[in-house]
Structure formats: structure tokens, C-alpha cells
GUBA-270282 format. One line per field, with one value per atom (N, C-alpha, C): x negated, y, z negated; atom name; residue in one letter. Coordinates in pm, whole numbers. Layout:
% GUBA-270282
X = (X:...)
Y = (Y:...)
Z = (Z:...)
at = (CA:...)
aa = (a:...)
% end
This chain:
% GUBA-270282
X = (-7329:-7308:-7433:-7490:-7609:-7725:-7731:-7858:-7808:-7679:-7642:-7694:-7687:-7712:-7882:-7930:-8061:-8107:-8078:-8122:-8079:-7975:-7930:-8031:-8094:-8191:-8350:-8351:-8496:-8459:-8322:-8373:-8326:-8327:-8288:-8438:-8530:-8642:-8737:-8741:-8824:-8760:-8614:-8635:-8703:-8661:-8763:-8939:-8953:-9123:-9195:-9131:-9193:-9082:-9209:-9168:-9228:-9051:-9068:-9019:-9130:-9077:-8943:-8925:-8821:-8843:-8710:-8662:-8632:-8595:-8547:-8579:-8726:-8830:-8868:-8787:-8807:-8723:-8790:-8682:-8646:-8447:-8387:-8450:-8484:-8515:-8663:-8755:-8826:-8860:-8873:-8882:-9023:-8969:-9108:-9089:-9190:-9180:-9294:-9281:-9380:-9369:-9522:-9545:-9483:-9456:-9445:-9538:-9614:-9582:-9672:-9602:-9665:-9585:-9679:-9632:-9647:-9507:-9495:-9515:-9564:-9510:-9391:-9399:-9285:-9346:-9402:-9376:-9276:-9367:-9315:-9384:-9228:-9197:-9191:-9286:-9183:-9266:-9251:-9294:-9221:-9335:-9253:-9147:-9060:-8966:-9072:-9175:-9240:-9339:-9338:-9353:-9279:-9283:-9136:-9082:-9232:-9201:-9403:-9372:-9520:-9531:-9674:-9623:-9742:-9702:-9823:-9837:-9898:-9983:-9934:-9932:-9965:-10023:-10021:-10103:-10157:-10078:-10126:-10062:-10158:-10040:-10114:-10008:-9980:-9960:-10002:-9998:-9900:-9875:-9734:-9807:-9710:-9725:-9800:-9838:-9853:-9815:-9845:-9775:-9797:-9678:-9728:-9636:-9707:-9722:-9709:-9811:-9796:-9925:-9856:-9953:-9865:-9946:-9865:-9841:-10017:-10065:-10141:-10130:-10240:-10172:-10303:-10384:-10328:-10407:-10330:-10465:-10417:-10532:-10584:-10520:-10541:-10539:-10581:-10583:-10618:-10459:-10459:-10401:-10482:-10492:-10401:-10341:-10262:-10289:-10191:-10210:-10283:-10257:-10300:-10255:-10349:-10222:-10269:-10179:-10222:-10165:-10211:-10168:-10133:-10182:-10177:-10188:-10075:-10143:-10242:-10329:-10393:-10313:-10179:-10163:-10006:-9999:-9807:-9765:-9860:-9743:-9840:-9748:-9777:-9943:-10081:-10131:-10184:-10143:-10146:-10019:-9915:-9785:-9770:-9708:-9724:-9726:-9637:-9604:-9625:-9702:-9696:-9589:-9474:-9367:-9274:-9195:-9113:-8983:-8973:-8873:-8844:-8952:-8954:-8988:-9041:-9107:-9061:-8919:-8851:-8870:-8903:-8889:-9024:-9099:-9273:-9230:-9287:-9346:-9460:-9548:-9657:-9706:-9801:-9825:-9983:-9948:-10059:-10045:-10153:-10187:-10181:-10096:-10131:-10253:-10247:-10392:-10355:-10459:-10412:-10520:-10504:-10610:-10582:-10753:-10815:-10703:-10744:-10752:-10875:-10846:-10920:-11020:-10869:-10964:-10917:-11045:-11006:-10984:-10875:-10880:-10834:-10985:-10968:-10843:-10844:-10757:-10764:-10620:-10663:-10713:-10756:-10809:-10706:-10739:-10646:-10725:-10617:-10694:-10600:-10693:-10599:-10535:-10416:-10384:-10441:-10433:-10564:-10667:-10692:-10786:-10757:-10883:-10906:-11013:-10974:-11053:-11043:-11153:-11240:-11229:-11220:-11152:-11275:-11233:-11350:-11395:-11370:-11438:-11361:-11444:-11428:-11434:-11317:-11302:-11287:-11386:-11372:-11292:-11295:-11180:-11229:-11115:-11097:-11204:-11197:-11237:-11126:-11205:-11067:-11162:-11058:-11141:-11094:-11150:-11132:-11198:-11297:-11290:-11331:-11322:-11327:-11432:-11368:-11495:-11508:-11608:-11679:-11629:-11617:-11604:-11679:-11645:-11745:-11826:-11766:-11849:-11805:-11894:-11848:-11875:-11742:-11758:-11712:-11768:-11708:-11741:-11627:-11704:-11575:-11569:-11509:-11587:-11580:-11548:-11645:-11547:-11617:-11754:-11869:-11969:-12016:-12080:-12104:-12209:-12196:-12297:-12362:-12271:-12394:-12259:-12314:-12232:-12252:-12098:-12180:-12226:-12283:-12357:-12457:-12522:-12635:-12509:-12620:-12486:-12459:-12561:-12578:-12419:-12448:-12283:-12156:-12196:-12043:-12026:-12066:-12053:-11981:-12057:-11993:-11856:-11836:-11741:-11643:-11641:-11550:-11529:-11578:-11588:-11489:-11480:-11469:-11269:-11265:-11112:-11055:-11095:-11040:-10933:-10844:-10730:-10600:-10633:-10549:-10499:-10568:-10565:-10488:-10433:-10350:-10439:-10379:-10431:-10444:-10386:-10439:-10582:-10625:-10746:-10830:-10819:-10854:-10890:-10803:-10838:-10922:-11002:-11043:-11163:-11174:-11320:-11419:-11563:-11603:-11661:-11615:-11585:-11720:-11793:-11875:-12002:-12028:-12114:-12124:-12148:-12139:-12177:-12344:-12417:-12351:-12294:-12238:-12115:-12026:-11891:-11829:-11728:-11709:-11801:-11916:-12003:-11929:-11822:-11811:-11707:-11633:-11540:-11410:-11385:-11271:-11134:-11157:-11047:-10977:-10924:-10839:-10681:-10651:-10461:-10410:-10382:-10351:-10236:-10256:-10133:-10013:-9888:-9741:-9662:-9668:-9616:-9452:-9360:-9249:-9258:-9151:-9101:-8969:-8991:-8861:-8876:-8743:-8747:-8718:-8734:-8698:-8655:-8464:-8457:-8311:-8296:-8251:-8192:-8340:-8302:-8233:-8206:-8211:-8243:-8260:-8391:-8265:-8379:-8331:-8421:-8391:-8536:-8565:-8646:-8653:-8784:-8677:-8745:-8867)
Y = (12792:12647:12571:12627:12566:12575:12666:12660:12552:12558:12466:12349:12283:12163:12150:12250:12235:12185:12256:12278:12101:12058:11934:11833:11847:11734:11793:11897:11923:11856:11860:11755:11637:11591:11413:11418:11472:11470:11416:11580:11552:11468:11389:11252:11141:11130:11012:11039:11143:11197:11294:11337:11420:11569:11623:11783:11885:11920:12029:12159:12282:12398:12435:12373:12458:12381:12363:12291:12346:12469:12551:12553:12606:12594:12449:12347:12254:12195:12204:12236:12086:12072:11961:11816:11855:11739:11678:11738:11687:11588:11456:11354:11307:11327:11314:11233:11082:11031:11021:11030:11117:11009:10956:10819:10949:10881:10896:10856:10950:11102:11213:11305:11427:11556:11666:11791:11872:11919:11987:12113:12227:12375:12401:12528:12600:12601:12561:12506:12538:12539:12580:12404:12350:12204:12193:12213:12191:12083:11967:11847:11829:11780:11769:11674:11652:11527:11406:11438:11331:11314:11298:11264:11194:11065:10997:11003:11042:11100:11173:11232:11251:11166:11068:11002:11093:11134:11185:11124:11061:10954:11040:10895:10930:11050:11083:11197:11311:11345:11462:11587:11684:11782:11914:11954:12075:12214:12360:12435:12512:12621:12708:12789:12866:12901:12858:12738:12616:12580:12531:12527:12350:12293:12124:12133:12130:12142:12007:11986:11831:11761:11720:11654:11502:11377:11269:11157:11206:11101:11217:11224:11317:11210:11177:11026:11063:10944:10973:11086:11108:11203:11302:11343:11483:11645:11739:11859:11945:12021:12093:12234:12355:12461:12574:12696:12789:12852:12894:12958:12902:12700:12651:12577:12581:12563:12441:12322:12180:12121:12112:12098:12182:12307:12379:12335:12365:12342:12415:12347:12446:12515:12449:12527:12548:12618:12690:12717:12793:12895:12865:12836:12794:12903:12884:12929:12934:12841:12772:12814:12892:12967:13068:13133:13297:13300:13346:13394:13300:13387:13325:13365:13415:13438:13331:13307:13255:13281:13372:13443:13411:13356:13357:13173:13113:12981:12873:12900:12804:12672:12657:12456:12412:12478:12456:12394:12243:12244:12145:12177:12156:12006:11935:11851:11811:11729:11741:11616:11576:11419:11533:11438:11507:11509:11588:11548:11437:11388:11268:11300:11295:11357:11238:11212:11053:11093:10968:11000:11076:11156:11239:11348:11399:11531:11670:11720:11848:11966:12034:12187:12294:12380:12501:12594:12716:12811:12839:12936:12955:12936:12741:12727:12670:12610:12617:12513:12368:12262:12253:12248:12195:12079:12065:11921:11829:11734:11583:11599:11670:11633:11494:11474:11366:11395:11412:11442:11299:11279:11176:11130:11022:10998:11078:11168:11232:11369:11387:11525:11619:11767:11863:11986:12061:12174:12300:12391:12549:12625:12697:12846:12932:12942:13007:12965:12809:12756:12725:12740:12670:12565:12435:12311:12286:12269:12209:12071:12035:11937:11793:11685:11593:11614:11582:11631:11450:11381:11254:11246:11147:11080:11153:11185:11233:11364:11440:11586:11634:11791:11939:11982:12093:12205:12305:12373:12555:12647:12763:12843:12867:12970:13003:13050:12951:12786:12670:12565:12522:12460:12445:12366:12292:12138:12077:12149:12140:12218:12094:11968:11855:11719:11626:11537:11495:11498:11469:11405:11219:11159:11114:11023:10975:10874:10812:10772:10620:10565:10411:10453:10562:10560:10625:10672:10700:10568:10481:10337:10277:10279:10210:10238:10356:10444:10447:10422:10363:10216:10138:10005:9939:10024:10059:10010:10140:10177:10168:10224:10265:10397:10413:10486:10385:10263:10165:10091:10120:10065:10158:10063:10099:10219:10325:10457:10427:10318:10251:10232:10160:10148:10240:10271:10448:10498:10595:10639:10586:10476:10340:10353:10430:10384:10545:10528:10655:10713:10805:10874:10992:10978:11052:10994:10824:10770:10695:10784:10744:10606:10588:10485:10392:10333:10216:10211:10296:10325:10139:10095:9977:9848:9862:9775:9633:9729:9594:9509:9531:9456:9511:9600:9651:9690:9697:9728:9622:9558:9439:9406:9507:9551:9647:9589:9685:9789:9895:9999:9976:9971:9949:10100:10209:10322:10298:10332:10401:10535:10540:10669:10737:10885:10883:10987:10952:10989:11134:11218:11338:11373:11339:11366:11433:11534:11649:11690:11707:11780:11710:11581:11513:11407:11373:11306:11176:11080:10934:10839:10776:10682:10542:10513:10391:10309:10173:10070:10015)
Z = (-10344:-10347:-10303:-10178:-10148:-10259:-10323:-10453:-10557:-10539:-10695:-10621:-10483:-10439:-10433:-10424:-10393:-10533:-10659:-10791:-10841:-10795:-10856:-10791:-10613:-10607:-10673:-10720:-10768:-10892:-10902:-11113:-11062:-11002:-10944:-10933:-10860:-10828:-10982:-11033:-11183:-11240:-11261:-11348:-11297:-11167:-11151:-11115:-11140:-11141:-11079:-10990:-10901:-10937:-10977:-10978:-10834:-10827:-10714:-10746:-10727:-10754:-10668:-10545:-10461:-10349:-10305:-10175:-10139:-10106:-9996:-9883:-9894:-9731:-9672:-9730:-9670:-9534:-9447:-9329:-9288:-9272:-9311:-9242:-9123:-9050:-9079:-9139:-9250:-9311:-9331:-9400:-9527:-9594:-9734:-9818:-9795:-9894:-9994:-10140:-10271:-10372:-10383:-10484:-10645:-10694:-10853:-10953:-10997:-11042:-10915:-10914:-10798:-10856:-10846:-10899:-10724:-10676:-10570:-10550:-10579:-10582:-10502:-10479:-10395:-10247:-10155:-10007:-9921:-9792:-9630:-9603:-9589:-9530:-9392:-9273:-9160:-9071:-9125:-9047:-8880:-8791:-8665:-8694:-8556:-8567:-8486:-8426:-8396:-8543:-8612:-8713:-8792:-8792:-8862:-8991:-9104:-9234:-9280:-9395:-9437:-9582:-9605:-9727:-9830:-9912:-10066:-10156:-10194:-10280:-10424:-10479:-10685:-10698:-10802:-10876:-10819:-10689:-10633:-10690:-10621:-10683:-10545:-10521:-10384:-10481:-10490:-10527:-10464:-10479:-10438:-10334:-10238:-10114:-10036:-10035:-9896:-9812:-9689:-9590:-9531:-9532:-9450:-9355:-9232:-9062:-9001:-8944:-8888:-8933:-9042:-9109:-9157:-9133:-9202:-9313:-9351:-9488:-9557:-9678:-9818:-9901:-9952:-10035:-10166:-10276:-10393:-10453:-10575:-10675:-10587:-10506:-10446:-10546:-10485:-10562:-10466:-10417:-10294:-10352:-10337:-10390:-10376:-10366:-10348:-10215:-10114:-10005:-9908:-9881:-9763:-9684:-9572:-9506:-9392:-9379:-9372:-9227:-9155:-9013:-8935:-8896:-8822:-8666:-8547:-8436:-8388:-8311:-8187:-8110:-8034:-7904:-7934:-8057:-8042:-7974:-7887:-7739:-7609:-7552:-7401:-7318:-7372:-7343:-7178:-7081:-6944:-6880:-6959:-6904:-6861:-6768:-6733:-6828:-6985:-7111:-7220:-7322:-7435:-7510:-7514:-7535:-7556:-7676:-7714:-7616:-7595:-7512:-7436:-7337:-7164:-7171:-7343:-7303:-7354:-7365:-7515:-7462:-7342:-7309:-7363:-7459:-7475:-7612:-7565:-7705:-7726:-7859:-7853:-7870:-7861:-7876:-7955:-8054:-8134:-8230:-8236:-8349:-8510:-8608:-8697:-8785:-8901:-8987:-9084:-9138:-9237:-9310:-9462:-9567:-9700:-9663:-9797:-9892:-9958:-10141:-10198:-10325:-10393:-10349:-10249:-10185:-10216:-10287:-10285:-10236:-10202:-10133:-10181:-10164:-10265:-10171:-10235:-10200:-10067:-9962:-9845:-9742:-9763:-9667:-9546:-9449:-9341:-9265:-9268:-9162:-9080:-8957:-8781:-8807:-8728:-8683:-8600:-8582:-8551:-8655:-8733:-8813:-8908:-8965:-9043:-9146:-9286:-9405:-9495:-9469:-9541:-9743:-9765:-9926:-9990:-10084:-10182:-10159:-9987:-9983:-10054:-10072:-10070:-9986:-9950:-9855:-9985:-9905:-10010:-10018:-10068:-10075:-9936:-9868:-9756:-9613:-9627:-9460:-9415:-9227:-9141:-9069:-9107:-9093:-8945:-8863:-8682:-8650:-8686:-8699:-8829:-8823:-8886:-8993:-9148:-9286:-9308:-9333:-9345:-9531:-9537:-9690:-9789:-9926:-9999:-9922:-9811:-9779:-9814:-9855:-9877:-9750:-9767:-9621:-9663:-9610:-9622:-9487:-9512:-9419:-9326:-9226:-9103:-9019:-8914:-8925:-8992:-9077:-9174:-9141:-9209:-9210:-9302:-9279:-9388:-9468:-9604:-9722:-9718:-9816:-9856:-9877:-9930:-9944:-10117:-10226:-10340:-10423:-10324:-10328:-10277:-10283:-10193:-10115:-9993:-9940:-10005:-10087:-10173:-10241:-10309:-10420:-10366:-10225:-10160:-10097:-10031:-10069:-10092:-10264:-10398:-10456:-10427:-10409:-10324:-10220:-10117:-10133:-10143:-10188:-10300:-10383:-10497:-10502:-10375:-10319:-10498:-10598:-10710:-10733:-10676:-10613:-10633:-10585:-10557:-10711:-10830:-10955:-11037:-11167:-11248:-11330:-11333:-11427:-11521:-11596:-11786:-11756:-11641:-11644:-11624:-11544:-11443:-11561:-11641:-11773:-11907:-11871:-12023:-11932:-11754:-11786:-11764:-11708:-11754:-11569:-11547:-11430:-11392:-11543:-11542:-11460:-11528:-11516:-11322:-11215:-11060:-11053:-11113:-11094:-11137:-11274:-11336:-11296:-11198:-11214:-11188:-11216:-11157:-11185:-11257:-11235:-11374:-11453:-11548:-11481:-11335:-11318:-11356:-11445:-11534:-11419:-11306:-11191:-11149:-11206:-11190:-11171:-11206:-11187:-11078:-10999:-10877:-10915:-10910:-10913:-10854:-10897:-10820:-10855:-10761:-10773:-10697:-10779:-10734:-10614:-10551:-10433:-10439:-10427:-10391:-10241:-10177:-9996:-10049:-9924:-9931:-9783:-9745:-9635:-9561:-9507:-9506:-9672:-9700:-9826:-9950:-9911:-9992:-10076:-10219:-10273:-10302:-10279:-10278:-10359:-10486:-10511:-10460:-10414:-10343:-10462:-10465:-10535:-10532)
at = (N:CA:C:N:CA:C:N:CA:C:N:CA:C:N:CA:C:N:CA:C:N:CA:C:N:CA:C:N:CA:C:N:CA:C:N:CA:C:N:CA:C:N:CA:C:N:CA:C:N:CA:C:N:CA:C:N:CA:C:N:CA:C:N:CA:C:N:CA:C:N:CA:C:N:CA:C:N:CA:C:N:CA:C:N:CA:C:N:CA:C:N:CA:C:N:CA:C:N:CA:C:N:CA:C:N:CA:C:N:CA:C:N:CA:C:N:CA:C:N:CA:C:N:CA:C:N:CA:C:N:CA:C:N:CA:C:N:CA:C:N:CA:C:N:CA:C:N:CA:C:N:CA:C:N:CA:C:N:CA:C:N:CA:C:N:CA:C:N:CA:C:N:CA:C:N:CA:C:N:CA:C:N:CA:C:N:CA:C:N:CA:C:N:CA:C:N:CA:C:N:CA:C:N:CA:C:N:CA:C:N:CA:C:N:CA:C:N:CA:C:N:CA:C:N:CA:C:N:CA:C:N:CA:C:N:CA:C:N:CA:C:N:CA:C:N:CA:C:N:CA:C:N:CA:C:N:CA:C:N:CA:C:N:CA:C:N:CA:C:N:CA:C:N:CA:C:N:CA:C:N:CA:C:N:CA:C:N:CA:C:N:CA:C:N:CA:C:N:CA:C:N:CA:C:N:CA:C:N:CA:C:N:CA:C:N:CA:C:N:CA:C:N:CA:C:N:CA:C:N:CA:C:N:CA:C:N:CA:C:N:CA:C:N:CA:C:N:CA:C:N:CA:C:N:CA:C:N:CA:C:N:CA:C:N:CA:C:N:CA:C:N:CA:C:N:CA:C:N:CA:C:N:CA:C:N:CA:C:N:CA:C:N:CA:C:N:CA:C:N:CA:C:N:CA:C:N:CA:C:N:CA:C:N:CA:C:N:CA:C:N:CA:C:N:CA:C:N:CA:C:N:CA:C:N:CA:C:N:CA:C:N:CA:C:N:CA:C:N:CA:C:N:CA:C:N:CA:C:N:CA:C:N:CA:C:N:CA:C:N:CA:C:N:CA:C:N:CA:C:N:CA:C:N:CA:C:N:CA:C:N:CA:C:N:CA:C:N:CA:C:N:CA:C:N:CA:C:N:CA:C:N:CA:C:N:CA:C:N:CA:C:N:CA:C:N:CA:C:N:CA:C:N:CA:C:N:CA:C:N:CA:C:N:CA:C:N:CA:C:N:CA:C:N:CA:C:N:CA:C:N:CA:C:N:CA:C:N:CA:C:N:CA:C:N:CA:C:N:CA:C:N:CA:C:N:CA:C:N:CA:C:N:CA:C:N:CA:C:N:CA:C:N:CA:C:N:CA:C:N:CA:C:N:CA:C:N:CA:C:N:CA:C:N:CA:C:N:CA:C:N:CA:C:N:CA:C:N:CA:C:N:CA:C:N:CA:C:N:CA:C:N:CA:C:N:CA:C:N:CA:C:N:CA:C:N:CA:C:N:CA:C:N:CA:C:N:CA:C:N:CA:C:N:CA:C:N:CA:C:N:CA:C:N:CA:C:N:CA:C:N:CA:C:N:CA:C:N:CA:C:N:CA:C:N:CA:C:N:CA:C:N:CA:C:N:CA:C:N:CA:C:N:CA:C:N:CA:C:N:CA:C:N:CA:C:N:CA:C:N:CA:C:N:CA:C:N:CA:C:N:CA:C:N:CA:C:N:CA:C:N:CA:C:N:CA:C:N:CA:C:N:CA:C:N:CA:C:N:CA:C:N:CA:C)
aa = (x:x:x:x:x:x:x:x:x:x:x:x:x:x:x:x:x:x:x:x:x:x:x:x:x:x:x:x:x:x:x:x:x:x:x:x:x:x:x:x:x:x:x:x:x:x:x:x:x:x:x:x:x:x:x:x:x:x:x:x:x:x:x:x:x:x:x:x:x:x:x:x:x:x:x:x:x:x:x:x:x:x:x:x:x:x:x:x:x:x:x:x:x:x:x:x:x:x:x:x:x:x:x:x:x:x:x:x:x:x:x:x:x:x:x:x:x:x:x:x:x:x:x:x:x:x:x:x:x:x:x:x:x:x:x:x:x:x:x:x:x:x:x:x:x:x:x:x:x:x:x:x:x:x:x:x:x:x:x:x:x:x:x:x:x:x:x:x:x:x:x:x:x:x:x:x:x:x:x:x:x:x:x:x:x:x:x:x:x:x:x:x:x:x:x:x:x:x:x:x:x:x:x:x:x:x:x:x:x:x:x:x:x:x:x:x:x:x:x:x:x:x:x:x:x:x:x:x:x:x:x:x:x:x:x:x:x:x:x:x:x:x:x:x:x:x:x:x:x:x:x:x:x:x:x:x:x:x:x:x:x:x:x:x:x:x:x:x:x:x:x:x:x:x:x:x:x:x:x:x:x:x:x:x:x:x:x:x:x:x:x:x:x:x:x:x:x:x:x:x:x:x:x:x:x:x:x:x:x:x:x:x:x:x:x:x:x:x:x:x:x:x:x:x:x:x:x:x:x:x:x:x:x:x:x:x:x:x:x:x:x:x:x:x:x:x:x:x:x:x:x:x:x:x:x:x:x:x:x:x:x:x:x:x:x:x:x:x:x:x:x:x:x:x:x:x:x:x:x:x:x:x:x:x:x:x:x:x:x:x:x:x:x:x:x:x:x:x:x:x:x:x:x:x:x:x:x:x:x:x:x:x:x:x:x:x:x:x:x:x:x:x:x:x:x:x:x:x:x:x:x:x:x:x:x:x:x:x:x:x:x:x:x:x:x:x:x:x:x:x:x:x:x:x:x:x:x:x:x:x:x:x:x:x:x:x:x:x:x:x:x:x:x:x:x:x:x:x:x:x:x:x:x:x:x:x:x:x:x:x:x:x:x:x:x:x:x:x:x:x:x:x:x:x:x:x:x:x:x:x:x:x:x:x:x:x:x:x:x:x:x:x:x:x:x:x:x:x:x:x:x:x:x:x:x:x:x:x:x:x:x:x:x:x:x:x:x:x:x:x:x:x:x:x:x:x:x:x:x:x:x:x:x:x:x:x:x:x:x:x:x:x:x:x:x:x:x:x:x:x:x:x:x:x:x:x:x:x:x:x:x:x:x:x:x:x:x:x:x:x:x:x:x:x:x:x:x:x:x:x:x:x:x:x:x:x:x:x:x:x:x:x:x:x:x:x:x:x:x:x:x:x:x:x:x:x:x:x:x:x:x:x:x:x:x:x:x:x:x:x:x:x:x:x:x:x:x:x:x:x:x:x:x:x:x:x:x:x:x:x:x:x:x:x:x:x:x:x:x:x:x)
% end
């Protein structure tokens, strides 16, 4: 009975836009609210309760066996890779306790700012960012870093533990680029202009229609669309 219920909010879900491989691992107390359109994989959901919800922007899309921890904002036009894993705490088990034992330490619990990740950031496979972090609109994180602290707008990092490679502009067109806040615009346009061209990007004015994305909640497990 419980799969037939799960299966009925994953297609409540994909009609109004957001495809989710599987709600199962989404643990009930949880709260997710997901701009429309977003492609979910199959996910390990377990947001704190001090966390009041996590919101995911338009056009993202989360790959399968991922993990979202305490994490509370990922931006729109994201592209978050297979096997990572997104708010990790530092201090799970009472390291300042006789025992790090679950057993002996159940009144522990941890405390931690979550991560919040720009718009249009990419993360390759395996990689693994702490909680309190803060990843910057544009960067890029590699296949298999663990990010600890803060990646700057437009950086690459890689590595365990990660290090900046380069940034992949000068900083005139990460800027222009931030400036820009072209995230926030209608995708008719988004798509009509040329993404290739950094230097001219924006320069004809053509960003003029602010984007109005639909939501739908996701809370104990169940999907709600909000107007």
C-alpha cells in the first residue's frame, strides 16, 4: 500500500513538472520545495528539522544515489552529478564525549549552518561538500573532491581536499556575469540568445522578462502544487 502511495505522488509530481525517480528515501519530516521544471533522481532526503524546508531552483537536475543532508538553497540551472553528497556534517558523533557511540550518546545532536549552492553550479561525480559551506553562482566542483571550505563565484576546484585550479573567467566577465543575474529570466529568452559569446553576452538588452516559475512542496512525503 505504501508503494502504491509513494508511486501516486511521484506522478502528481511529473504532471506538474518535476520528475522524481523515488520518494522512498525521502525521510518524512523533510520539507522540499522544487521550482518547475527539475529532474530528481533516486536520493537519500534527510534534511534537518532545523531546517525549515530546502528550496531547488528551475532547471536543475540531481543525479541518482545522492545524498541532501543539511543543505537549504541549490540555485536554478544546476547540474549535480551521481554519488554526491551535499551537506555533510562535520561533527555527527559527540567527538568532546567519553563515546562516540550512538549507544552511550543519543542526547547528541549536531549542530551545523547548512550549505547553500549559487545558480549554475556544477558538480561532478562523488564529490562531497561540508555543511556551512557556500558555493558561489557558476562555479565548478570536480569528480571526487571534498569541498570544506567556501568555492568563490565562477571557481574551479578539485582535489581531496579541494583546491582552487582557476576561475573560468577573467574577473571583468564574472562581473558581467553576475550582474547579469540572467538565471532570473524567462528561458524563451535564455534560449534566443548566444551563451557561447561571454564578451557580448547581454550586451543587446534582450533580458527583459523576468521568469515566474511554479512549485510544488514536498512534505512528509507528500507533493502539493503551490500557485
Amino acid at each position: 500500500m505504501l508503494h502504491l502511495f509513494e508511486q501516486y505522488q511521484q506522478k502528481k509530481a511529473k504532471f506538474y513538472g518535476v520528475k522524481l525517480n523515488n520518494i522512498h528515501r525521502f525521510r518524512p519530516t523533510s520539507t522540499l520545495q522544487i521550482e518547475v521544471p527539475c529532474r530528481i533522481g533516486d536520493l537519500v532526503v534527510d534534511i534537518p528539522p532545523t531546517i525549515d524546508k530546502l528550496i531547488i531552483g528551475a532547471y536543475t537536475y540531481i543525479r541518482s544515489d545522492s545524498e541532501l543532508l543539511c543543505v537549504s538553497d541549490i540555485g536554478r540551472f544546476c547540474s549535480i552529478g551521481r554519488n554526491v553528497m551535499l551537506g555533510l556534517t562535520p561533527r555527527n558523533h559527540p567527538i568532546d564525549w567519553v563515546s562516540t557511540s550512538g549507544h552511550v550518546s543519543q542526547g547528541y545532536n549536531e549542530k551545523c549552518q547548512p550549505l547553500t549552492i549559487g545558480h549554475d553550479v556544477w558538480i561532478a561525480h562523488n564529490a562531497v561538500i561540508m555543511a556551512g559551506v557556500s558555493i558561489g553562482h557558476g562555479a565548478v566542483i570536480g569528480c571526487n573532491a571534498v569541498i570544506t571550505k567556501d568555492v568563490a563565484p565562477y571557481q574551479i576546484v578539485a582535489g581531496n581536499p579541494a583546491k582552487a585550479i582557476r576561475f573560468r573567467f577573467p574577473p571583468a566577465q564574472v562581473q558581467a556575469l553576475l550582474d547579469s543575474k540572467w538565471w532570473q529570466y524567462d528561458i524563451k529568452q535564455l534560449q534566443a540568445m548566444n551563451f557561447e559569446d561571454v564578451n557580448n553576452f547581454n550586451n543587446t538588452g534582450q533580458l527583459n522578462i523576468r521568469a515566474v516559475y511554479k512549485s510544488i512542496l514536498i512534505k512528509n512525503k507528500r507533493v502539493n502544487f503551490l500557485s
